[in-house]
N, C-alpha and C positions, 0 to 999 in steps of 0.2 A: 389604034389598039395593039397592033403589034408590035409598032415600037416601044410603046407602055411595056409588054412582057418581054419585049428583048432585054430595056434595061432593067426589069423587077431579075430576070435571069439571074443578067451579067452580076448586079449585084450580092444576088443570092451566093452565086458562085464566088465572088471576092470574099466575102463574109464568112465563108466555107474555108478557103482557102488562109485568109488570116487566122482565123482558128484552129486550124491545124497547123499552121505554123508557130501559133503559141502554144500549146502544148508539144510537139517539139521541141523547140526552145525551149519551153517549161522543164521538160524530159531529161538535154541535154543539159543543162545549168545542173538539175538535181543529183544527178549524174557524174559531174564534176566537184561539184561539194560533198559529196559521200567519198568519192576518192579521197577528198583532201582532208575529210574527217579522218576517214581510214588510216592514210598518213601521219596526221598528228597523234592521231591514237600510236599509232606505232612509234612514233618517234620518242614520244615520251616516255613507254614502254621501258626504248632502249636506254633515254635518260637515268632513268629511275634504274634499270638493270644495271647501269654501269657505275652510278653513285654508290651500291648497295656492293657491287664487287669491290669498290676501292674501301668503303665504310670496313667493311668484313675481312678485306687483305689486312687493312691495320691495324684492326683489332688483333687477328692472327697473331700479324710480327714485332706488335708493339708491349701485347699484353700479356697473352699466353705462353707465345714463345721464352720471355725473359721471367714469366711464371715457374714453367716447367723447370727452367735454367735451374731456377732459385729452389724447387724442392728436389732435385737432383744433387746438389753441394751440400741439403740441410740432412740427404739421406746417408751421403758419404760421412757425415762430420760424427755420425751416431757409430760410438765406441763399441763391439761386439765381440765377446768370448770364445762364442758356440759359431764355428768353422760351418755347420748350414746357417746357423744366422746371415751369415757375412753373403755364403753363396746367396741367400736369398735376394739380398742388398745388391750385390752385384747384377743380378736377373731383373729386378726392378728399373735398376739404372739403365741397363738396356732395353727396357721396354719402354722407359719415360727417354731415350734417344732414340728413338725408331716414331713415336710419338711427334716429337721437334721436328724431324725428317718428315714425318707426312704434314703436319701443318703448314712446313715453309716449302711443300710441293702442291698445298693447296690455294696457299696465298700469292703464289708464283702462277697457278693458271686462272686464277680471279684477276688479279693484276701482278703483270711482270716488273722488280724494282726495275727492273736493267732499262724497262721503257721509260721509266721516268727520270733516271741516272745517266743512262750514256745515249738515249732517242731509238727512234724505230729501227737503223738498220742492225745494231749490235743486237736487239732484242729479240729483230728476227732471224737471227745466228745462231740466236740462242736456242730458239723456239723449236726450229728445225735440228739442232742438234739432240735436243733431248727426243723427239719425232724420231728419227732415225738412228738412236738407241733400242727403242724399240719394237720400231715398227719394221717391216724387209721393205718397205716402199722406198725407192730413192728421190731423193730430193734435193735440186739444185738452184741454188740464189746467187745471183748476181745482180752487182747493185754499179753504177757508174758516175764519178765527179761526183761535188757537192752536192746535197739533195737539199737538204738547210728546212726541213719541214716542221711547222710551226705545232708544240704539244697539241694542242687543241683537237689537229688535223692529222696526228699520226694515232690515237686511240683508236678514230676511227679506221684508218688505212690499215692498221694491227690485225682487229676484229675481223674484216674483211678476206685480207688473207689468210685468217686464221680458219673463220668461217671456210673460207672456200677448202682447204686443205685436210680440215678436218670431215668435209661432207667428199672429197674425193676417198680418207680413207674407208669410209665406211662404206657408199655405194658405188666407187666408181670401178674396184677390182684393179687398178692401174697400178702399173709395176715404177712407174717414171711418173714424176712432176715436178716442171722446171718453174721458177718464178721470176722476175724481173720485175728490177723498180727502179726508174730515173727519171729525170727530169728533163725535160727540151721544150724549147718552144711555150716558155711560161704555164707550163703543165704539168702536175706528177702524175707517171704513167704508171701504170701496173698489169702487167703482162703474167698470167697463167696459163702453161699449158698440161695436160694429163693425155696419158695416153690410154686411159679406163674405157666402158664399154659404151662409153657416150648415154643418153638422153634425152627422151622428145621436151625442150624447151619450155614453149607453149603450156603443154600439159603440167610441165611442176609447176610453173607462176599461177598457173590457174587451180588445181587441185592443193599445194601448199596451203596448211593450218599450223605449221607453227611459225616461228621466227626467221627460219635459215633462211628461203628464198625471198623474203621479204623483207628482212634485215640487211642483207646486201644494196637490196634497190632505198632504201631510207636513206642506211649510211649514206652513199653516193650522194644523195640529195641534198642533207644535212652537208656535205661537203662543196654541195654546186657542182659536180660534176657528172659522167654520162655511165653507164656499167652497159657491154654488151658482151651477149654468151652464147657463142656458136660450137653447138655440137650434134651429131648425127651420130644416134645409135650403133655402136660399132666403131665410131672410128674418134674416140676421144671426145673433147671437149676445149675450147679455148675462152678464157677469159679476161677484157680489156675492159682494165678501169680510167677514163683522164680526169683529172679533176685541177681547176686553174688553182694558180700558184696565190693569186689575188684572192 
């Protein structure tokens, strides 16, 4: 009789035990595909974001721009007697060239031609040059040898360091940010540093609801490669992106 309820026990107890370890499992499996929904949801997010930036840059510079061009020549061509007429013509004309000016500064932060014309590193020459026109933040790029980075792969590496630059000017009070981007070791590397008031990590991945700190860890993904961001309140922030060459 006893051996009877040692093994009803033992049994009970393994039967206990596999069942909690299927719901566990159950748990963590669930738990992994919501991430990975998560992800997808985001990825395409960004898809759709960046199709819809390039759709709207061309519109900009393809239609409008060579619009405005065209009622600008049709304004000049109008013969005028009355000396305010003509002022007025003139006033217009600079208002429809101040117009061209901001559309092709809007189609330039949707999508940069120069990214698509001469690749990432002139773009982001660029990028940073018109940044420190008018920002007082300094900013230093250095880039080393061939990089040879495939379109596909540098839209995203653009965003990235765009993102990150743009979230130092606004929260991170830093007077210096240095950037680097080269290749070794069948890797493109990208190296950020700020010397701003730093930030508990942790806390933004986890509190973050919009895009920024999530759009970073995507792109990376979307790239196959790794993103890591060390920084401690007060004393900066560093951030390493590698992502294989393959």
């Amino acid at each position: 009789m006893d051996d009877k309820i040692f093994y009803i026990t033992i049994f009970i107890s393994v039967l206990i035990a596999v069942i909690i370890l299927f719901f566990v499992v159950s748990i963590v499996l669930y738990h992994r595909r919501y991430i990975q929904l998560q992800r997808e949801r985001i990825t395409a997010e960004i898809t759709i974001l960046e199709n819809e930036r390039k759709r709207i840059a061309a519109d900009l510079h393809d239609s409008m721009g060579p619009l405005l061009s065209t009622i600008k020549l049709n304004i000049h061509s109008i013969a005028v007697a009355d000396e305010r007429d003509g002022t007025i013509i003139a006033k217009s004309s600079g208002y429809i060239d101040e117009v061209i000016r901001g559309l092709r500064q809007i189609s330039h932060n949707l999508l940069p031609a120069t990214l698509e014309r001469k690749g990432l590193t002139e773009a982001l020459h660029e990028f940073i040059r018109q940044l420190s026109d008018k920002q007082p933040l300094e900013i230093k790029f250095h880039t080393s040898g061939q990089i040879n980075i495939p379109p596909e792969k540098e839209i995203h590496i653009f965003r990235i360091i765009q993102e990150i630059t743009h979230n130092t000017l606004k929260h991170a009070k830093a007077t210096q940010l240095q950037i680097a981007l080269t290749r070794e070791q069948g890797f493109y590397l990208v190296l950020i540093r700020e010397n701003g008031i730093g930030f508990d990590v942790k806390k933004a991945r986890s509190e973050s609801s919009g895009l920024g700190m999530k759009s970073l860890a995507i792109r990376t993904d979307i790239l196959g490669g790794s993103l890591s961001i060390d920084s401690v309140p007060g004393q900066g922030t560093n951030y390493f992106v590698k992502i294989p060459v393959g």
